[in-house]
N, C-alpha and C positions, 0 to 999 in steps of 0.2 A: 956640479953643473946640472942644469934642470933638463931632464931625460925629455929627447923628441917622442911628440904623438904616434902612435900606431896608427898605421894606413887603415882605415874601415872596409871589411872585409862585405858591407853591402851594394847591391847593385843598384845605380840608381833606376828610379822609376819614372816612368815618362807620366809626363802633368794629367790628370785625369779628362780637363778639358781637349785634351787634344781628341784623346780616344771618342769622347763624346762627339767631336766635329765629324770623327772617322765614321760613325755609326750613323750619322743624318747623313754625311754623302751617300751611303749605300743604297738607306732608305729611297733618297730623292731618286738615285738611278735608277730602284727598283720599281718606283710610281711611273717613271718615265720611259718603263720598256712596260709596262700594265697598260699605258696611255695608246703606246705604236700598236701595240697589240688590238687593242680595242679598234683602232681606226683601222686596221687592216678589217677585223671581222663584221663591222656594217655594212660596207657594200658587199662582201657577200651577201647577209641578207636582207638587203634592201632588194636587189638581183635577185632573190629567190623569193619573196615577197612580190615584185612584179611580175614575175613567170606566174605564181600560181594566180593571181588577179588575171593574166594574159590566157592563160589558160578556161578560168571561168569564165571569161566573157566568149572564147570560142564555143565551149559547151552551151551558153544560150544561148550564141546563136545560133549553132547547131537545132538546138530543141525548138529555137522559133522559125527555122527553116522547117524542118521535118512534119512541123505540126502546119505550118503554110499550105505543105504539099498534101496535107492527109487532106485539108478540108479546099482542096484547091477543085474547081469546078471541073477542069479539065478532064479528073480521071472520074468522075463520077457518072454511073450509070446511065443518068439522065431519063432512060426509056424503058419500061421492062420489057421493050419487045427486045432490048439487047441481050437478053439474058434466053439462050436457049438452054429446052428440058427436051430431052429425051432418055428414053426406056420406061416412061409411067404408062401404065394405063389402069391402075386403080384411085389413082391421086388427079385430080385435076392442077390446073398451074396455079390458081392461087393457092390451095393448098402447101403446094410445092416452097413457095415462096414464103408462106408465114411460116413452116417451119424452119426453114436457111433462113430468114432474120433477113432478107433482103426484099429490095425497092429501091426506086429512081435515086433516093438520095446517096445508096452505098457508093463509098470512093474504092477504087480497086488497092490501093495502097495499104489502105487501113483492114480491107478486108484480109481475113485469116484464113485459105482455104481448108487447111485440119480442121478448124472450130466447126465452118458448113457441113462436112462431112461426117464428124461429129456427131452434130446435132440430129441430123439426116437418119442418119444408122441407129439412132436411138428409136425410131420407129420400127416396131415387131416385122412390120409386111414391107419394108426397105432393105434389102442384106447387103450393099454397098453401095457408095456413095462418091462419085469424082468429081472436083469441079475444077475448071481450067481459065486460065483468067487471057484475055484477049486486049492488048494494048491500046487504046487508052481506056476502054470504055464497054466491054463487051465478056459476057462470062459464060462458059458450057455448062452445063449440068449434066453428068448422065448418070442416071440409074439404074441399080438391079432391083425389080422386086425379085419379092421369095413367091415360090408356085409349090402351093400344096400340094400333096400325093395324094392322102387322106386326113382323116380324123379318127386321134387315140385316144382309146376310152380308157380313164387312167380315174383320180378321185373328180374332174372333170375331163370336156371332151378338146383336146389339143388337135391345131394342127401339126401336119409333120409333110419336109421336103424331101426333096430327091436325097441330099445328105444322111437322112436320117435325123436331122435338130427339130425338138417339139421348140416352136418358135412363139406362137399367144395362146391363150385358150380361147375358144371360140365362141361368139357374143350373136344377141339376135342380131345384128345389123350385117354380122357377116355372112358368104354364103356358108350353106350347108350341103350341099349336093355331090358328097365325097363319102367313097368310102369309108366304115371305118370299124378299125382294128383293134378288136378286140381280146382281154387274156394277158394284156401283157401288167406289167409291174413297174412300178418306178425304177427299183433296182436292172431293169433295161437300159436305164438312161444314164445313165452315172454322170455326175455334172463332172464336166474338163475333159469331158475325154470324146477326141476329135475323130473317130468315128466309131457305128454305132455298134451295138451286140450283135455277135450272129444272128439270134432269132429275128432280131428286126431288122437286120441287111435280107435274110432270106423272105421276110412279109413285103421289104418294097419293090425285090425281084419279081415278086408273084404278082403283084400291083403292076409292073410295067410290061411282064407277059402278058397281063389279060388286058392293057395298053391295045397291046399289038394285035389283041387278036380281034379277029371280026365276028359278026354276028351273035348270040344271047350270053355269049359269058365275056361279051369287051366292059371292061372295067366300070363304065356309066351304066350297068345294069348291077353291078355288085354291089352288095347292100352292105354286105358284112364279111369282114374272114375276122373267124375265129384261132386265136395260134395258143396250140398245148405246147409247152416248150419238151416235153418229152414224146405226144405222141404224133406233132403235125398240124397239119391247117386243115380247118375246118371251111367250106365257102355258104355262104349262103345271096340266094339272088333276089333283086326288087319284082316284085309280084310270086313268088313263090317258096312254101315252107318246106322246100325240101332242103337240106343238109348235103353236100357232095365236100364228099371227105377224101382228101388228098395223099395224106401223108406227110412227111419231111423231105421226101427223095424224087428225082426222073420228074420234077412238077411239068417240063414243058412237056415231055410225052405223057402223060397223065390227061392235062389239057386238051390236047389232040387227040387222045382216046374218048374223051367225052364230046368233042365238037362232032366225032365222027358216028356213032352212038344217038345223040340228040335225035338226031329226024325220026328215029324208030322209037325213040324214048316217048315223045310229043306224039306219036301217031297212037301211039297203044294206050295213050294218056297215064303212062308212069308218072310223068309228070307232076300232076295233081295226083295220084293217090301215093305217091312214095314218100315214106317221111325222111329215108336216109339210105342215099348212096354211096357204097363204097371204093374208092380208086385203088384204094391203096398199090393193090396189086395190079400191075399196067398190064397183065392177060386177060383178067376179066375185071366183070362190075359183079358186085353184089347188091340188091336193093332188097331195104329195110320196107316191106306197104304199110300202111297205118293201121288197117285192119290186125293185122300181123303183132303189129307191136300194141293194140287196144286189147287184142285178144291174152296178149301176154301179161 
């Protein structure tokens, strides 16, 4: 009898095409969550695409408000008698004005008050500078000058304030009619540093004693002090070539030993024949006569 077939021991295999169908569904599901996707992400930004549009048109109009306002007649000057100066009196007003960059046309809006101030203090004989602005239309100015002491004989002749700062050097057109202080050296001056040497705090002391004092040694008769930084101050006076030598120390009673001295000094005419007085010592005077030291 003819022997039955053996059962095949393979599994069957599913049709290729099917698997292929299986692989395009996927696909199209996968296009089709790529698609939702997408539509979700345009209106965000289309939404933030209008914002930043909403955005730039408030910034200019912002910038075409602001610039309205700068050039808006309202806050504008108009008049320069709106503009008060006070504390000049080396400067006259237009002066004042051409350097602060102002007149009628300035808007107070636009104007910078640091910048005026600025500007201001960049002048030598200006030492500060405020200005204060007045709604709509109205601005203060007030000024410090600087007020010389004397004048420092240095490699030219500088002035110098009550602080002690050599501040311009001095030109024909300025005055001259200041003492002035001689001996001393740049190295006096050290740039940055806010105040000054000894030797020159003790020459504008001397300078504001002979301020105060009355009659032939107040400071508009002094022509010259000379300063040794080791042995003292030297004085010398307008209309006379005598020398009255001070020392470093007791300057106000020194002072006062010579004011009180004077009347017998000027009777006996030491005066003219002395070449050099000495204080040093505030118990007496010593005088140098010219014959004395011609002879010598």
């Amino acid at each position: 009898m003819p022997r039955a077939p053996r059962p095949s021991r393979l599994i069957p295999q599913k049709p290729a095409r099917k698997k292929q169908s299986l692989l395009g569904r996927g696909q199209s599901r996968n296009a089709m969550r790529r698609r939702r996707e997408s539509l979700r992400v345009w209106p965000g930004i289309l939404w933030f695409t209008l914002g930043l549009a909403g955005l730039a048109g408030i910034s200019l109009g912002l910038v075409v408000l602001y610039y309205q306002l700068l050039t808006w007649s309202v806050f504008c000057i108009k008049d320069i008698n709106n503009i008060e100066i006070t504390g000049t009196h080396r400067f006259n007003r237009n002066q004042i004005l051409e350097m602060a960059h102002l007149d009628s046309r300035t808007n107070l809006l636009a104007l910078k008050p640091a910048l005026v101030e600025q500007a201001l203090q960049t002048h030598p004989w200006i030492a500060k500078a405020e200005l204060e602005r007045h709604w709509p239309n109205h601005i203060t100015l007030r000024l410090t000058e600087r007020t010389p002491l004397a004048l420092v004989q240095l490699e030219d002749l500088y002035y110098i304030d009550r602080s002690g700062s050599l501040f311009k050097p001095s030109s024909p057109s300025d005055p001259l009619d200041f003492p002035v202080i001689t001996g001393l050296s740049r190295e006096q001056f050290p740039a940055g540093q806010s105040s000054p040497s000894t030797v020159v705090s003790q020459a504008l002391e001397l300078l504001e004693l002979l301020q105060n004092t009355a009659g032939p040694l107040k400071s508009s008769y002094v022509a010259e002090i000379n300063v040794d930084p080791e042995r003292g101050f030297t004085l010398y006076l307008s209309g006379l070539k005598t020398a009255f030598y001070l020392g470093s120390t007791d300057l106000p009673e020194k002072i006062q030993n010579l004011i009180k001295v004077w009347p017998l000094l000027a009777q006996r005419g030491y005066l003219t024949r002395t070449a050099r007085i000495n204080l040093e010592n505030s118990q007496r005077l010593i005088l140098s006569l010219r014959e004395m030291e011609a002879a010598n």
